[in-house]
ROKE-26031 format. One line per 5 residues: number of its first residue (from 1); their letters; for each residue x, y, z of C-alpha. Coordinates in pm, 1 decimal, padded with zeros to 6 digits. Example, Ala and Ser with C-alpha at 12.3 -4.5 7.8 and 13.67 -1.06 7.14 Angstrom:
2
1 = as = 01230.0 -00450.0 00780.0 ~ 01367.0 -00106.0 00714.0 $
This chain:
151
1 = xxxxx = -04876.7 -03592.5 -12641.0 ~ -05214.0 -03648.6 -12719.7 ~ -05475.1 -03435.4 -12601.3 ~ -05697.9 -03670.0 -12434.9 ~ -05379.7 -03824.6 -12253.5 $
6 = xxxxx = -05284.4 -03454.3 -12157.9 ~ -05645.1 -03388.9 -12006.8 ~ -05656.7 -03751.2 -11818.6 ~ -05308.0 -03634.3 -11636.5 ~ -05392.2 -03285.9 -11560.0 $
11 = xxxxx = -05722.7 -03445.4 -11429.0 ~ -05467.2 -03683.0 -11209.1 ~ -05249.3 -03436.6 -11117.4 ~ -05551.2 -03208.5 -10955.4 ~ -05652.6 -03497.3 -10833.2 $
16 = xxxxx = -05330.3 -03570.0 -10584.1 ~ -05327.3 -03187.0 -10496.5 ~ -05657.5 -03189.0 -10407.5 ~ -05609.3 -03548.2 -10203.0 ~ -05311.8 -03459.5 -10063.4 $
21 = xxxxx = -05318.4 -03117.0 -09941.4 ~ -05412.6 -03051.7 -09586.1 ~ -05714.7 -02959.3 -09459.6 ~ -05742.6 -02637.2 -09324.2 ~ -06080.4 -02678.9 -09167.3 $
26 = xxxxx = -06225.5 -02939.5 -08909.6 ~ -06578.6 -03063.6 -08919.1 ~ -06863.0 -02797.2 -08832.2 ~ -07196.1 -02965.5 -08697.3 ~ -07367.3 -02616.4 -08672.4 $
31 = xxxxx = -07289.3 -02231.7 -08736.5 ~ -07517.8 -01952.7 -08739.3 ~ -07508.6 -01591.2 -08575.8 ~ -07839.4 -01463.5 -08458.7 ~ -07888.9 -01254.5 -08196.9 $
36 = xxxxx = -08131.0 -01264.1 -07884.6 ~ -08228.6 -01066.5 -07588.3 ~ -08387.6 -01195.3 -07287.8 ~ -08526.1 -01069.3 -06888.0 ~ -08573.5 -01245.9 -06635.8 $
41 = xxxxx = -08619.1 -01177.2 -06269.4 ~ -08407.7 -01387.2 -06001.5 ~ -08442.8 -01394.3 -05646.5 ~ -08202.0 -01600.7 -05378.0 ~ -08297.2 -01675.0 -05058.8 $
46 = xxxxx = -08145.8 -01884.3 -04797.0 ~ -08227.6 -02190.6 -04519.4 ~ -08212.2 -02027.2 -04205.8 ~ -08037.9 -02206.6 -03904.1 ~ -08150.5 -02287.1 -03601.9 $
51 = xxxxx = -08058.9 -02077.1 -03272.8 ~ -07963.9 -02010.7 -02957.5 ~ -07787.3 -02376.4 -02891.4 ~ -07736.8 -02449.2 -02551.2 ~ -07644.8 -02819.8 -02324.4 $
56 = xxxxx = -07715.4 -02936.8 -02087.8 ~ -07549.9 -03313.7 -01873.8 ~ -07668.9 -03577.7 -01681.0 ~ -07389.4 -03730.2 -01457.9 ~ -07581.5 -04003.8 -01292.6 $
61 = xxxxx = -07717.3 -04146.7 -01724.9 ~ -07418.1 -04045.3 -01875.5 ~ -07568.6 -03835.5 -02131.0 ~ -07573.1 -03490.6 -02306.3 ~ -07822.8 -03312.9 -02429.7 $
66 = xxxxx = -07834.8 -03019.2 -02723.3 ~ -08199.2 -02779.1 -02736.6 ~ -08180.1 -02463.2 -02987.3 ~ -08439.8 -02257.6 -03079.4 ~ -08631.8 -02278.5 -03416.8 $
71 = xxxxx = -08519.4 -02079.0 -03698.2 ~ -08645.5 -01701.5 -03765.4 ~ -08913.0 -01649.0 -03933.3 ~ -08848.8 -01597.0 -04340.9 ~ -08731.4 -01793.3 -04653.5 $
76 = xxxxx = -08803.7 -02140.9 -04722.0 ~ -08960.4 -02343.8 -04465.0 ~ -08753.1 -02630.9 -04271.3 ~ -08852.1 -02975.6 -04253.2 ~ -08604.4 -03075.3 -03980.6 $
81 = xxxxx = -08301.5 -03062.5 -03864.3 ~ -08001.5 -03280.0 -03882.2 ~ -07706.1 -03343.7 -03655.4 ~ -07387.8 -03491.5 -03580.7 ~ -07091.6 -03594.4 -03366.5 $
86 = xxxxx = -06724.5 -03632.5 -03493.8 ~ -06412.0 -03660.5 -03297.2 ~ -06486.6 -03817.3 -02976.1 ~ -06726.0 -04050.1 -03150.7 ~ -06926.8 -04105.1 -03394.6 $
91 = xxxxx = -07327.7 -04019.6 -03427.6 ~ -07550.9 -03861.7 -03647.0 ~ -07938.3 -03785.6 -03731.4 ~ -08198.4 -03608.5 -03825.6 ~ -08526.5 -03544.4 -03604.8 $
96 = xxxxx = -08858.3 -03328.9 -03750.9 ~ -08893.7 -02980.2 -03789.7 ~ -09083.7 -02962.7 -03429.3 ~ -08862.6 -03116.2 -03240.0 ~ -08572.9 -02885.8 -03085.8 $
101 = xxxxx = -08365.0 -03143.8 -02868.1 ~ -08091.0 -03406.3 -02904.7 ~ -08000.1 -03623.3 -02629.4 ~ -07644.7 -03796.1 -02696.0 ~ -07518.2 -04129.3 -02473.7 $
106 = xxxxx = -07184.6 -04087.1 -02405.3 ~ -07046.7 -04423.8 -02446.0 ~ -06886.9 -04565.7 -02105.9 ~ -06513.8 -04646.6 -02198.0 ~ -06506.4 -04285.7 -02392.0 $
111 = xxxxx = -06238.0 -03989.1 -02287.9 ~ -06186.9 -03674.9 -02452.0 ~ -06342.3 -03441.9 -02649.2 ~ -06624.5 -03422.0 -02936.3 ~ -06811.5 -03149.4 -03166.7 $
116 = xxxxx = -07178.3 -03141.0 -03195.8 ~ -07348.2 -02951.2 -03459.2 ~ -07688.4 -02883.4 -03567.3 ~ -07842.0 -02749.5 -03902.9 ~ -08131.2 -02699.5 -04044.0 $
121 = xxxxx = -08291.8 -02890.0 -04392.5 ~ -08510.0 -02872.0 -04631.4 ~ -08661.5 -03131.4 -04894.6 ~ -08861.6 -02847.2 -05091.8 ~ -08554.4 -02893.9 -05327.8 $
126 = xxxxx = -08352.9 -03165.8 -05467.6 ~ -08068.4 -03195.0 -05352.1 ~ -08221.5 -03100.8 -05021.6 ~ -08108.9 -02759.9 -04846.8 ~ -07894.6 -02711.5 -04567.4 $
131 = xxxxx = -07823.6 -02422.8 -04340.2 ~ -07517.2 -02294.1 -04184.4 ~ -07432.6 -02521.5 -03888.6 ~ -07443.1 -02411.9 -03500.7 ~ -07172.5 -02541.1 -03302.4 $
136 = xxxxx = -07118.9 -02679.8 -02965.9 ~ -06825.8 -02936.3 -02770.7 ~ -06886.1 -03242.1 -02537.7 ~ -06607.0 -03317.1 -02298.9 ~ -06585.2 -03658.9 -02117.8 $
141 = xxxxx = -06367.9 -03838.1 -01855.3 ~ -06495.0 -04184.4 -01869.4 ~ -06811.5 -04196.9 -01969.9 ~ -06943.7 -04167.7 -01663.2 ~ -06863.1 -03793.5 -01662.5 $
146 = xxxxx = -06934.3 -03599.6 -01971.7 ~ -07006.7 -03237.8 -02014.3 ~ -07049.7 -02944.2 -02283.9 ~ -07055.9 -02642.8 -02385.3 ~ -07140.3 -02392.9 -02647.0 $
151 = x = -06926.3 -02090.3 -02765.4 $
């Protein structure tokens, strides 16, 4: 065979081995090993809740109402509170950081019983902070007759 022949077929034949062997790597888009050393100082703090929830009703307007206490002093500051009822029906809110009461209308054709509960919140951050929720019940036979409680 000719020697120019020979070289154009070894050149092939590396050429298939190198085409069709498998690739033993994947693609890297960046490598490098340096090493760093950092301090920082982090501090956690927490929304306090509100306090000292108590109720009280009103048989003759068919209503309950919720008062608690402001929040102890410390951490970040509250802008308000927000509050809901699930079970018996449905409400929610939010009222301003001043404000300390919640009067709920029982509706009239209404029997059974509800949860109230009351948190604290705070827009300082995104999403906003919430604190742990205080709890209390409403209990109604008709409408006309609620009452509540507060463990």
């Amino acid at each position: 065979m000719r020697p120019r022949l020979r070289a154009a077929l070894a050149a092939a034949g590396a050429m298939c081995l190198v085409v069709g062997a498998p690739q033993l790597g994947g693609p890297t888009l960046a490598s490098w090993k340096n090493s760093e050393y950092g301090k920082a100082t982090v501090t956690a703090t927490f929304l306090r809740p509100p306090r000292n929830l108590s109720c009280s009703r009103d048989l003759v307007l068919g209503r309950v109402t919720f008062t608690w206490q402001a929040p102890t002093a410390g951490g970040p500051a509250h802008s308000g509170y927000a509050w809901a009822v699930g079970g018996l029906f449905e409400r929610s809110g939010t009222v301003a950081a001043g404000v300390t009461t919640v009067v709920i209308n029982v509706p009239l054709l209404t029997l059974g019983t509800g949860n109230f509960t009351v948190w604290a919140v705070s827009n300082a951050a995104s999403p906003q902070w919430q604190s742990t929720k205080l709890a209390g019940r409403i209990y109604v036979l008709t409408g006309l007759v609620p009452d509540c409680s507060v463990p």
